[in-house]
N, C-alpha and C positions, 0 to 999 in steps of 0.2 A: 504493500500500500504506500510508501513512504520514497519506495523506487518510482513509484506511477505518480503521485503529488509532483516530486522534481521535475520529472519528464516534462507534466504540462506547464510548472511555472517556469521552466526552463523554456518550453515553446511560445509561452504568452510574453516572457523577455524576450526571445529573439525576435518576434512579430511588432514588438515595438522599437527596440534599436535598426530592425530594416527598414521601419518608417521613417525613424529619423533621420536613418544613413539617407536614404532616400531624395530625402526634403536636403540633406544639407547637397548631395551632390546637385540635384534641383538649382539650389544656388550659386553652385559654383558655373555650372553651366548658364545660367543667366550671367554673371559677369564677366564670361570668356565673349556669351554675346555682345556684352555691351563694350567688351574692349575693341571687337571686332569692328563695331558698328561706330566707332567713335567718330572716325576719320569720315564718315558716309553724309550725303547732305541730309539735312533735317527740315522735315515737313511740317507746317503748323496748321493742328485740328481746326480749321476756320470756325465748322459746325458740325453738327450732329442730327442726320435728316432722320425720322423715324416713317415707313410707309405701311400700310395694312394694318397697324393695331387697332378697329374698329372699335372692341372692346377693353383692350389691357391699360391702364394709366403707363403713361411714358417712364413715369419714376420704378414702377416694375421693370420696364426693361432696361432702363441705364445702368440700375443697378446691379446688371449679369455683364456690364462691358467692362473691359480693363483697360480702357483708353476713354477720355475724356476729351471736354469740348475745352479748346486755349494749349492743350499737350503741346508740344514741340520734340516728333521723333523723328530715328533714321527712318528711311523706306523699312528697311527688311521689320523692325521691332513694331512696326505700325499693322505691317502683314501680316506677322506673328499673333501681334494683339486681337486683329480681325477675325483670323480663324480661330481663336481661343474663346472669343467672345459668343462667335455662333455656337460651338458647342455647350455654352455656358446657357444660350438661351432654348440650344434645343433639349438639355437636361431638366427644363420648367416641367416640362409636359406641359406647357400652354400652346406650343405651335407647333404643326406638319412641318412647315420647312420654315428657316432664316436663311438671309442671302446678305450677306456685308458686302460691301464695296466702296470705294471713293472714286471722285470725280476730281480731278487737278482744275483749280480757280482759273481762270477764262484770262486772267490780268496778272496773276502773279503764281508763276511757276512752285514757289516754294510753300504754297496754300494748297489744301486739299478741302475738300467736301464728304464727309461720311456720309453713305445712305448705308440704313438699315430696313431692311424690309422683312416679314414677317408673313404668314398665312396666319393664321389662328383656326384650333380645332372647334371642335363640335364642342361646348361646355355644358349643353343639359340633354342631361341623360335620364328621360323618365321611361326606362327600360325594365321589360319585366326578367324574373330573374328565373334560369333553372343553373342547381350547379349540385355538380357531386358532391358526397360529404365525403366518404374515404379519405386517405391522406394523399393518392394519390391517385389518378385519370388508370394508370395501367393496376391498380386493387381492384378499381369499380368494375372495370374491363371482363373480368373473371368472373364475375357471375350477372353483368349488365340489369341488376336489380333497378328498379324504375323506381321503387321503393325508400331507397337513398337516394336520394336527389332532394336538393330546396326548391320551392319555387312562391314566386310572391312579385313586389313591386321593390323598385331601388332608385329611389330619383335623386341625383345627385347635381347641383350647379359649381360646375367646376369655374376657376375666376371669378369667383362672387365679389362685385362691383366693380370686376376690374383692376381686384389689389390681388391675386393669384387667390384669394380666399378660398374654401370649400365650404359649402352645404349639404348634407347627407341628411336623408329621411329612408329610414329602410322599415321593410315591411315583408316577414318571410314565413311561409309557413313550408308542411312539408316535413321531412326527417327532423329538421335541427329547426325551430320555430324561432324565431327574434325578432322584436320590436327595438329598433334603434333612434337616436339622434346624434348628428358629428356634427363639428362647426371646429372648420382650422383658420387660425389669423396667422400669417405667416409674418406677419411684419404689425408692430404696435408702437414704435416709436421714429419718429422720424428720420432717425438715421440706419432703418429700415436692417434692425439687426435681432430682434426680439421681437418674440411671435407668442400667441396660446392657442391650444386646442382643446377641447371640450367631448366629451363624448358620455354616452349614458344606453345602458339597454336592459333588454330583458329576454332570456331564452328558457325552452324546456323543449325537452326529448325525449321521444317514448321508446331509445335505445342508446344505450352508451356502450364505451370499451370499457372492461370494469379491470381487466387482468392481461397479461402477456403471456403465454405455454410455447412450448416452439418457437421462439420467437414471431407468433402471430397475434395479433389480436382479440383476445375473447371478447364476446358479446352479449349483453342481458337484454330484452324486448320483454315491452308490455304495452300491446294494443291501449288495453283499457284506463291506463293511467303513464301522466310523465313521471318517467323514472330516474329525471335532475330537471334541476329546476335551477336558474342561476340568476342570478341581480350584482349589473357591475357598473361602477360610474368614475370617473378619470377624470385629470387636466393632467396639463403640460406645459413646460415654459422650455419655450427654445431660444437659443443665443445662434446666430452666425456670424462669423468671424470673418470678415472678408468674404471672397469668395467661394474658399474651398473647406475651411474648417467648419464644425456643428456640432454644439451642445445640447444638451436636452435634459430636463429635469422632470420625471415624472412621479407624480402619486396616486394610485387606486386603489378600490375597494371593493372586493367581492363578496356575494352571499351565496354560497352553494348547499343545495338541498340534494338528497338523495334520497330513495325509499331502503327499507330495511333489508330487501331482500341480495340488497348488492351489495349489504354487508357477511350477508353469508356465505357467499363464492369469494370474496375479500374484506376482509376484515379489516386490513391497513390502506383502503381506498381513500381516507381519510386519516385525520393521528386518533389515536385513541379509541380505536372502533367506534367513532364516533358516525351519524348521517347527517352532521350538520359542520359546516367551514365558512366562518367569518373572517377572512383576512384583510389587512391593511399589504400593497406594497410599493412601496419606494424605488426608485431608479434612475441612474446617470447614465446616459449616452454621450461617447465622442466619436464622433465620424471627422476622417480627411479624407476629402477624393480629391484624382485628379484624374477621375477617365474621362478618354473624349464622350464619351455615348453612355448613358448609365444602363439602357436598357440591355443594349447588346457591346461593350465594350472593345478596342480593338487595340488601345492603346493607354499608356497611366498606368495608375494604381490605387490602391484602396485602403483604408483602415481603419478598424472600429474597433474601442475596448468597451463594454458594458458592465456596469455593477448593478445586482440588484438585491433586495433586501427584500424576504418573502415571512412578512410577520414581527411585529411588532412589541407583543405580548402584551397589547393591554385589550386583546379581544379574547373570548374563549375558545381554547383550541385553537389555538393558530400554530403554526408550523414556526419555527425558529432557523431558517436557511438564508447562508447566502451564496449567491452565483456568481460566477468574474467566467465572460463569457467575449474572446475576442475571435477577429476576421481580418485576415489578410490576404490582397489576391492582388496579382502584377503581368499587367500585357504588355506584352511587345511585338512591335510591328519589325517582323524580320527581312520581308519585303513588300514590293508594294500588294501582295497575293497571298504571301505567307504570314503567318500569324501565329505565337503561342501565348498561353498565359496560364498558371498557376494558382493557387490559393489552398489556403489551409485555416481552418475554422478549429477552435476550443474552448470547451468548458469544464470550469472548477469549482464544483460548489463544499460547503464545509462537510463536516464528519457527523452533523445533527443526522436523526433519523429524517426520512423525505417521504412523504406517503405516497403514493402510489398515484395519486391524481398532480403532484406537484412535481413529482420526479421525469422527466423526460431525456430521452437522449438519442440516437440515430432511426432516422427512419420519418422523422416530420417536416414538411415544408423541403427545403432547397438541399438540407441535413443529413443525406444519405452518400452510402459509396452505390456510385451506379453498377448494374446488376442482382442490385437485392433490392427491388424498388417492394419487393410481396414482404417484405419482411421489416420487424420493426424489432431495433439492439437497444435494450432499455439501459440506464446508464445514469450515475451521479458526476463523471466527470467523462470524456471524450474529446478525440479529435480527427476530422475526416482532412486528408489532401486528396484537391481534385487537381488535373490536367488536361491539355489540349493543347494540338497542334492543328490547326487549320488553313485550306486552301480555299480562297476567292472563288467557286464556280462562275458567280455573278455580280459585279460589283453594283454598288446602288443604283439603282434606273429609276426613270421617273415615267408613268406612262397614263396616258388622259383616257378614260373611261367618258366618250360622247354624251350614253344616253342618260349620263347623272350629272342633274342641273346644277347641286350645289357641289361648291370649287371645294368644300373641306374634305368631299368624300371620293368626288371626282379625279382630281388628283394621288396614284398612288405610287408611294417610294417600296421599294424592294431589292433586297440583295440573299444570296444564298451560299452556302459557305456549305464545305465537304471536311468533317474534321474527325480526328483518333481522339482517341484519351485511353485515360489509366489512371486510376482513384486507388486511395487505401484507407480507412479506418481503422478503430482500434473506441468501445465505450466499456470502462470499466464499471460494474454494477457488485455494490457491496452487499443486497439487499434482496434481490428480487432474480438472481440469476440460475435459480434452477430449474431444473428442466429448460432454459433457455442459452443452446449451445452458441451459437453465435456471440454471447454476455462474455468480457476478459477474453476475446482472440480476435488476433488480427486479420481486415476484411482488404479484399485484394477485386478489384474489378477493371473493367478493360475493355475496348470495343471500338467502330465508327460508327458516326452517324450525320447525318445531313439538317442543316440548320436555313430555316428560311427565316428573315425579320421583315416587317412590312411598318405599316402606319400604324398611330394611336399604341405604340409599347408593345405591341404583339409581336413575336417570337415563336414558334414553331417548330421542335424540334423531333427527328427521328431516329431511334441509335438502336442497331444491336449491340446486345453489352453481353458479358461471359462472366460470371462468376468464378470464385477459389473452389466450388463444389461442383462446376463443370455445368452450374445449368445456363441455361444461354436464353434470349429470346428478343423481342421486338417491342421497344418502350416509348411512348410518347410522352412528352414534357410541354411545357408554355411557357420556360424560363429561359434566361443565358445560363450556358452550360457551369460558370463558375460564377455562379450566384447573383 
């Protein structure tokens, strides 16, 4: 145990000295620029045109640019800036495409003209909703049960008022039932660095996962009554730092119910054989990016450390846990077609008991090694590396769809990419690991597959993958492959 603790804060140091190493070479490479660029003539930002933002406030978008109106740069650090700017504004999720450019002053050669131009997406989306509940598209796959599935209303107005805001009204019924409300302010004070978010719901379910065997997931149903019931309500205070760094300070509050009978197939679903979980939890997020594209990345790199504190003790029965759970992942463009990138994910949470509903670990969300997508490695502490090496089939095109009137949808971008990988895991479980062999050994997976990305953050992907157990198969995703 004490060997495996090192391991990860050994790997959750290393994950932050390559960010720093990172940032400082970052730096050093900007002042080779600018020694370069010394001797080079220097252009003065006349102005700053904005085009297409029908609905965004202009101070939204200036404040993704990293050149300014009165600047005085070389050409090359101006071009730099340009192209860094539109990635900056196409990581909003507010627009399909941005287009930077300048235009040289009519009268003085050493004057330029920024135009910035913009499409703007679809922001209201009063779309009805079906969605699997499984953890993942290729679990549901396996028995195509119509039965898992949500389905309801989700009206969401993305750019509310024009300041990148969100509004969220959900309404779901179906397997997993929830009444919500979200309200994100990205920006609260004028020098547009501090933001809150809000959020508040209510779910129940007439099936939950109560237990892991096999490394699968058990299951409890009851037609006739929900068998959880849960009440959660949050804020958030977020800080950004310039462009690329993000803080985040959160607090919530859950109320989770269960019936008694899923105490009896597990008794530590809860601490204390208890059917009832009152928790308070607390949490700091730090994020630095600096990929060009967040949805489908091809270049940059990432880094996130999270702390989270699960319980309080001044509620009854609360869990006494804490999690220190980082991410790191780094692309590079080897040519203008070739492409690899890396990343490796972990968590370390204390030596408290974890209940069974608190404890989580490989197999949720983006969190798995590929090839055991049917399977889920329960865990107190873990950590997964993925990889990739990718080739360009198709580089972005842009192609006009006639018989759709509106330009948001009519318009679409796409690229398709032919790429290998090779992942490894490894989630230690002090608790819960019997009968569950996969629990304390190391996960080994490997495959190709073909990745299409398109408009509006959608990604596509198709892979065969191979397991260390020799099973093999055909797996679909809707994520980037390294998270």
């Amino acid at each position: 145990m004490i060997r495996t603790y090192a391991i990860l804060f050994f790997l959750l140091f290393t994950l932050i000295s390559e960010a720093q190493q990172t940032d400082s070479l970052k730096t050093f490479s900007d002042s080779v620029a600018d020694i370069n660029s010394f001797a080079e003539k220097k252009i003065v930002v006349a102005d700053i045109l904005l085009i297409g933002n029908k609905t965004t406030k202009p101070h939204i978008i200036t404040r993704e640019l990293i050149f300014h109106k009165g600047d005085t740069l070389p050409r090359s650090v101006l071009s730099a800036a340009m192209m860094r700017s539109r990635e900056n504004l196409l990581n909003t999720s507010l627009f399909n495409f941005v287009n930077i450019y300048d235009q040289p002053d009519a009268n003085d050669s050493n004057v330029t003209h920024v135009i910035v131009q913009v499409t703007e997406r679809w922001y209201i989306w009063p779309l009805p909703i079906f969605e699997i509940v499984d953890r993942n598209f290729n679990e549901w796959w396996l028995t195509k049960d119509f039965s898992r599935t949500n389905f309801g209303f989700y009206l969401t107005k993305e750019n509310f008022r024009g300041r990148k805001e969100s509004l969220s009204i959900l309404i779901r019924l179906g397997y997993s039932q929830r009444l919500g409300l979200y309200y994100n302010i990205p920006y609260i004070n004028r020098q547009q660095q501090n933001g809150l978010s809000f959020g508040i719901s209510f779910t129940r379910n007439h099936e939950i996962a109560y237990a892991i065997n096999n490394d699968k997931l058990q299951y409890y149903k009851d037609e006739n009554v929900y068998v959880r019931k849960q009440f959660s309500a949050g804020a958030r205070f977020t800080h950004r730092d310039g462009i690329h760094n993000y803080h985040s300070l959160g607090a919530d509050y859950q109320n989770n119910q269960i019936v008694d009978t899923v105490l009896y197939y597990n008794n530590d679903y809860f601490i204390s054989g208890e059917n009832k979980q009152k928790i308070i939890l607390l949490s700091y997020l730090y994020k630095r990016d600096y990929r060009d594209l967040k949805i489908y990345p091809l270049r940059g790199s990432y880094f996130d450390l999270e702390i989270i504190k699960q319980g309080l003790g001044v509620l009854e029965n609360e869990p006494d846990l804490l999690v220190l759970l980082s991410n790191y992942r780094k692309y590079w463009e080897l040519s203008s077609r070739w492409h690899f990138a890396a990343g490796v994910k972990g968590k370390v949470s204390g030596l408290s008991f974890a209940p069974y509903y608190n404890s989580r670990g490989l197999g949720y969300s983006n969190d798995f090694v590929r090839g055991y997508e049917y399977y889920v490695v329960n865990g107190q502490n873990y950590f997964v590396f993925k990889s990739n090496l990718k080739f360009t089939l198709i580089p972005e095109k842009v192609i006009k769809i006639k018989y759709i009137p509106l330009e948001k949808f009519s318009t679409v971008p796409f690229a398709l990419y032919l790429n290998v990988f090779a992942d490894m895991g490894y989630a230690r479980d002090r608790q819960f690991a019997e009968n569950n062999p996969l629990a304390n050994d190391y996960l080994f997976g490997s495959g190709v597959g073909i990745d299409y990305v398109t408009y509006y953050d959608l990604v596509f992907r198709v892979e065969y993958s191979i397991n260390k157990m020799g099973e093999h198969g055909v797996f679909l995703h809707f994520t980037s492959p390294i998270w």
